[in-house]
C-alpha positions, -999 to 999 in steps of 0.1 A, spaced: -357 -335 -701 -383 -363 -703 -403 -374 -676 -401 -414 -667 -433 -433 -662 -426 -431 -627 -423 -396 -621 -450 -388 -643 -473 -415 -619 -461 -395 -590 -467 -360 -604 -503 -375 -612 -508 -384 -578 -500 -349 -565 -523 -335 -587 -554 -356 -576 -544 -351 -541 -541 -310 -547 -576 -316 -569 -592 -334 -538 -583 -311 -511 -591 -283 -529 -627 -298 -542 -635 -307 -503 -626 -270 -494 -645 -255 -525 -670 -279 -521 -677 -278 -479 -717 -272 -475 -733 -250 -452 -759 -278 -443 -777 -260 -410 -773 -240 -381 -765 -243 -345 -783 -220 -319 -799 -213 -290 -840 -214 -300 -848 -180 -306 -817 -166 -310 -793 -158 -342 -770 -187 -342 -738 -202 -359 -738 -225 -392 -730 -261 -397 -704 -267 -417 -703 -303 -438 -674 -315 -456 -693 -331 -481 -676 -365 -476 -691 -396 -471 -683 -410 -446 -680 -376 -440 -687 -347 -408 -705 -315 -404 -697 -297 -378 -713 -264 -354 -709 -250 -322 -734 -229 -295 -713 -213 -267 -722 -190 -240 -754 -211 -225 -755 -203 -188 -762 -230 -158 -776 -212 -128 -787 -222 -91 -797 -215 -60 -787 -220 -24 -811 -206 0 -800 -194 36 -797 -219 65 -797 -209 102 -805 -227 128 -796 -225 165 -804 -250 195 -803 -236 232 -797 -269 253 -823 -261 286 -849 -229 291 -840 -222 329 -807 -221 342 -812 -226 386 -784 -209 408 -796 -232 435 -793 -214 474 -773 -186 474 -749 -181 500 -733 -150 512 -694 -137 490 -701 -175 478 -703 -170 437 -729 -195 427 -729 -202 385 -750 -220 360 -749 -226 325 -765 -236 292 -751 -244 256 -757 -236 221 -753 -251 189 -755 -235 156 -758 -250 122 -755 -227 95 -742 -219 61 -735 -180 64 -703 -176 47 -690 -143 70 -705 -167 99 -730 -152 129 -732 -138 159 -753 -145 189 -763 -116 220 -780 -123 250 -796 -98 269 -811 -90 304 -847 -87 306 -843 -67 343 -806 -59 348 -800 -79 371 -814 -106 391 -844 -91 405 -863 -95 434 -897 -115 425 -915 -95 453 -904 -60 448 -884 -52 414 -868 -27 431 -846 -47 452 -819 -62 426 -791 -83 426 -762 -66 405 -729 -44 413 -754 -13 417 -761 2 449 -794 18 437 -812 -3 458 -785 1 489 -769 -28 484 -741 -41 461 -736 -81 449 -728 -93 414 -747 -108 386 -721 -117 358 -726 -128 323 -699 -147 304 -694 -177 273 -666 -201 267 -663 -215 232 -660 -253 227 -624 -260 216 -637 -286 193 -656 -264 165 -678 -282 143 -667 -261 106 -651 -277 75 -636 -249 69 -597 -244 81 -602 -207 87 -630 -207 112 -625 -187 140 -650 -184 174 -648 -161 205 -667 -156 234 -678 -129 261 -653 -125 292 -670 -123 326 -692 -91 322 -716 -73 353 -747 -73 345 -750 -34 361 -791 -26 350 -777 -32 320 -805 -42 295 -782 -38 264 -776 -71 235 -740 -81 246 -720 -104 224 -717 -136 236 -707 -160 205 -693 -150 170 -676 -166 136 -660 -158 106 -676 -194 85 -699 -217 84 -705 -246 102 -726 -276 107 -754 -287 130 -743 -321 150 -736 -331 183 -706 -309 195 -725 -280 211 -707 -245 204 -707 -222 233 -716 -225 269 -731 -194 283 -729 -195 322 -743 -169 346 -731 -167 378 -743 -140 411 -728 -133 448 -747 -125 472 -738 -102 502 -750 -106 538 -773 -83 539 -790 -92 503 -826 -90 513 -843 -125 512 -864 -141 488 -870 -156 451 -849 -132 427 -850 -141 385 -842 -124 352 -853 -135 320 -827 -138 292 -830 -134 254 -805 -144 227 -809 -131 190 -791 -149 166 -774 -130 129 -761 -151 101 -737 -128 76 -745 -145 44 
């Protein structure tokens, strides 16, 4: 069967188009390579077109940083005054403390008696706690209320404090803050430690103190 002009255009067409592709695929140049300096890479590929394309890829280059570890904590007074004690009368006084930090398993804060009680300035053996080593018993109590107003971003941050706890010559860290996140320094102060005593009537008289330290842990 002949062919008509027209189908013999058309089957000319196809060829050149067949002819082309295949030249550009014979014909596509390894022009250069793409890699990291130093190290083996991959080659770029042209088309050899113009306009035309070359083309190469480098994958597996790393981007690293650094955080460092921020803690910070502010204790809002360095003396906490009972004032005049006055016998079975419990007399309190308290401080607060903000944290700032960025530990992500949060911190914990102790405070400890220096003395075990509020001691007698005169004679240390005379002290004010639920003991009657020195013949008499009173009470010296340690305890911390969390603000209800936490200062975190994140939604699962959780806070507790110590219930009231005698201070018996008990010179041990006791737990008086602690967090499971982070959370920010501002002006909403975290905890309130108070302190509180009760005196009996026949606590001996004069000046009693104890000195209290606080160690704070971040859990990065």
């Amino acid at each position: 069967m002949k062919k008509t002009k027209t189908q013999k255009a058309i089957a000319i067409a196809s060829i050149a188009a067949i002819a082309a592709t295949t030249l550009a695929t014979t014909f596509a140049s390894n022009i250069g390579t793409a890699n990291v300096s130093g190290q083996a890479g991959t080659s770029i590929i042209w088309d050899n077109s113009f306009p035309g394309t070359a083309t190469g890829t480098v994958s597996g280059v790393i981007v690293t940083a650094q955080v460092l570890p921020v803690l910070n904590m502010v204790i809002s007074t360095g003396a906490i005054n009972l004032g005049t004690l006055t016998a079975w009368v419990e007399s309190s006084g308290s401080l607060w403390i903000e944290i700032g930090t960025n530990a992500a398993n949060g911190i914990t804060i102790t405070a400890r008696s220096g003395s075990g009680g509020l001691t007698n300035t005169s004679n240390n053996s005379l002290q004010m706690n639920n003991l009657t080593t020195d013949g008499i018993a009173e009470s010296y109590k340690f305890n911390s209320t969390v603000n209800a107003v936490d200062d975190s971003s994140s939604p699962a941050f959780t806070a507790s404090g110590l219930g009231a706890l005698e201070i018996d010559n008990n010179t041990a860290e006791h737990t008086v803050y602690t967090t499971n996140k982070w959370e920010a320094t501002n002006l909403v102060n975290d905890v309130e430690f108070v302190v509180s005593a009760t005196t009996n009537a026949e606590t001996t008289a004069w000046n009693y103190e104890d000195t209290v330290t606080f160690t704070v842990v971040g859990n990065f």
